[in-house]
BALOBA-1460 file (C-alpha; in Angstrom, 3 decimals):
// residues 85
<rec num="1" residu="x" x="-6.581" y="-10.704" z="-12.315"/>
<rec num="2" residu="x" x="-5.462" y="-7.570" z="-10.418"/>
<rec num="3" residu="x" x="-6.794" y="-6.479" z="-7.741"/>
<rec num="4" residu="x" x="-7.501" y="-2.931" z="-6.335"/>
<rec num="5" residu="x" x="-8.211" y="-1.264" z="-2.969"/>
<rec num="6" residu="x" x="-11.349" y="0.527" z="-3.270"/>
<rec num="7" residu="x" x="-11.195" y="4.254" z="-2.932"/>
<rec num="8" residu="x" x="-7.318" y="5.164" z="-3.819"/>
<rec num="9" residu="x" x="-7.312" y="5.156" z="-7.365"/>
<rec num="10" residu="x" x="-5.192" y="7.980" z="-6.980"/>
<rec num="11" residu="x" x="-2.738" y="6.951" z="-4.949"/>
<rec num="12" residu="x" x="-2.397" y="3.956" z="-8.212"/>
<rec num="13" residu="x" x="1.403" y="4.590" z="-9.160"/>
<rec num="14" residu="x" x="1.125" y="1.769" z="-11.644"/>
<rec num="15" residu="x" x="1.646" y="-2.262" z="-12.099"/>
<rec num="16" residu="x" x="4.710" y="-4.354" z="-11.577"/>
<rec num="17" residu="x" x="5.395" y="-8.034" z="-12.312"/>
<rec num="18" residu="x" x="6.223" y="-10.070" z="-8.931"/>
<rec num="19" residu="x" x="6.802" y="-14.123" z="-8.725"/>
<rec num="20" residu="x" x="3.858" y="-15.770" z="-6.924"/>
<rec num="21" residu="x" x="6.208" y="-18.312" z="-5.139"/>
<rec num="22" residu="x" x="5.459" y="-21.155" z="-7.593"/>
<rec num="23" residu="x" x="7.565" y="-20.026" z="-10.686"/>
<rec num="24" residu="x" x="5.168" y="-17.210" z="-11.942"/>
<rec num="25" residu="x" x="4.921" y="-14.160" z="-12.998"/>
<rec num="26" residu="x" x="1.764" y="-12.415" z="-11.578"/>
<rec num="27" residu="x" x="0.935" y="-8.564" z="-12.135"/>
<rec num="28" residu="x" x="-0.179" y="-6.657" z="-8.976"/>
<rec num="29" residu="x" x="-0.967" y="-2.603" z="-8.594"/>
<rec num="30" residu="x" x="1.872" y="-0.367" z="-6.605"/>
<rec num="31" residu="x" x="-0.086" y="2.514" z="-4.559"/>
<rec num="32" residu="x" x="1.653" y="5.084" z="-3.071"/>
<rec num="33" residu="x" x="1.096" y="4.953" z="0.591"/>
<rec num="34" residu="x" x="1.960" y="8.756" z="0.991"/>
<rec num="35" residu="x" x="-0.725" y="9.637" z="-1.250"/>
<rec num="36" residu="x" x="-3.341" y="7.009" z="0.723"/>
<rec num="37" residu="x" x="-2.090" y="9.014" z="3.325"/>
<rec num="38" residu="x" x="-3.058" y="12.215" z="2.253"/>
<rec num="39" residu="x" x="-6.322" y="10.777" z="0.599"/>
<rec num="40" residu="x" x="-7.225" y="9.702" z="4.320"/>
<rec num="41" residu="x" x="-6.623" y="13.060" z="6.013"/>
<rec num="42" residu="x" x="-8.500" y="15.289" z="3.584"/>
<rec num="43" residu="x" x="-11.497" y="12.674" z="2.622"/>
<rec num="44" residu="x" x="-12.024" y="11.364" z="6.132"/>
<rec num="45" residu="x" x="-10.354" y="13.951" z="8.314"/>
<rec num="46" residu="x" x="-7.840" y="11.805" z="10.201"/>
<rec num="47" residu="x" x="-4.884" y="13.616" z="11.234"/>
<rec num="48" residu="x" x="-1.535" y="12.136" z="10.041"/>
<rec num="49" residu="x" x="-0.680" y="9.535" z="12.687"/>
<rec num="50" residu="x" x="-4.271" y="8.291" z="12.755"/>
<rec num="51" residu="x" x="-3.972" y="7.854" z="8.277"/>
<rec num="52" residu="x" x="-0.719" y="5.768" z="9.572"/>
<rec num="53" residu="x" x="-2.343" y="2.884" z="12.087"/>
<rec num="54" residu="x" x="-5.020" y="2.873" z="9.486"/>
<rec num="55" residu="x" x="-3.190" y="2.204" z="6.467"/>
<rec num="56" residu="x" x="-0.750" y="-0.313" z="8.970"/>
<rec num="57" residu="x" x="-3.967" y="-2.175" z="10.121"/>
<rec num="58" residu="x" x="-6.771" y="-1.950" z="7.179"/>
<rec num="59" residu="x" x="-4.351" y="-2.458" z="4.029"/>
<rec num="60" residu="x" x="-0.889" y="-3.382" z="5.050"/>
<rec num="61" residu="x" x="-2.417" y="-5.700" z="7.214"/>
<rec num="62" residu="x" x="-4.772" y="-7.094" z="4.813"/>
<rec num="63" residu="x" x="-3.696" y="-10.184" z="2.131"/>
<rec num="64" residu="x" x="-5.875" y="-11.080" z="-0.550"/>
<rec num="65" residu="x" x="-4.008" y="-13.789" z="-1.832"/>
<rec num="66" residu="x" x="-1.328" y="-13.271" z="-4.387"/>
<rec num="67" residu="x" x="-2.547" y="-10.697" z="-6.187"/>
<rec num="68" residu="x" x="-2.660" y="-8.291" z="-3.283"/>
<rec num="69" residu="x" x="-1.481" y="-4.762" z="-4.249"/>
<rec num="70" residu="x" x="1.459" y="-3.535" z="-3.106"/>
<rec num="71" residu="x" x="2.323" y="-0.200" z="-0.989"/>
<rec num="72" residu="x" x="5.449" y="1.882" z="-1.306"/>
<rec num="73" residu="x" x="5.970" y="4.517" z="1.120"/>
<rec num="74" residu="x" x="8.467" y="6.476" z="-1.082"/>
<rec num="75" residu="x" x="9.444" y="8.907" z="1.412"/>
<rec num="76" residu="x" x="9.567" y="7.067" z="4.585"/>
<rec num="77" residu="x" x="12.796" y="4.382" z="4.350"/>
<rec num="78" residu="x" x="11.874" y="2.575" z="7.367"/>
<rec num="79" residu="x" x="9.666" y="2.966" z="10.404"/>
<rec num="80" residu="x" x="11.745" y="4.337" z="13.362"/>
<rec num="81" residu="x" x="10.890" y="1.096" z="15.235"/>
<rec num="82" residu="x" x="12.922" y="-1.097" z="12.934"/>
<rec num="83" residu="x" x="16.046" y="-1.508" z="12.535"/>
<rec num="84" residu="x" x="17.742" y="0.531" z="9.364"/>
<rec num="85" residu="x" x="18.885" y="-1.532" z="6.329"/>
């Protein structure tokens, strides 16, 4: 089973293979959170900080159990509120 978020299809970079915590292998789908991002401001017209806090609260925020997809923010290394590593 993977699972998607509804409405980024774009943003899909592809699969990877994770452990589920009990000794398996699962597959979930890798989205780029950039390109959420930018889907966000031109779809719904939010300007960037306001695709941030919604992405942060509505998907990062969100677990669907094991399978839940996984965001990469390729370009941003660490939010400036945490600590660098």
């Amino acid at each position: 089973m993977i699972l998607k978020i509804d409405g980024y299809d774009d943003a899909i970079i592809g699969p990877a293979l994770i452990w589920d915590g009990h000794g398996r292998r699962i597959s979930v789908l890798v989205y780029s959170a950039e390109q959420i991002r930018s889907i966000l401001m031109d779809r719904d017209g939010m300007d960037e900080e306001e695709a941030r806090e919604f992405i942060e609260f509505n998907i990062e925020g969100a677990y669907m159990g094991p399978h839940t997809p996984v965001l990469v923010w390729q370009d941003d290394m660490y939010d400036e509120e945490e600590e660098d590593f």
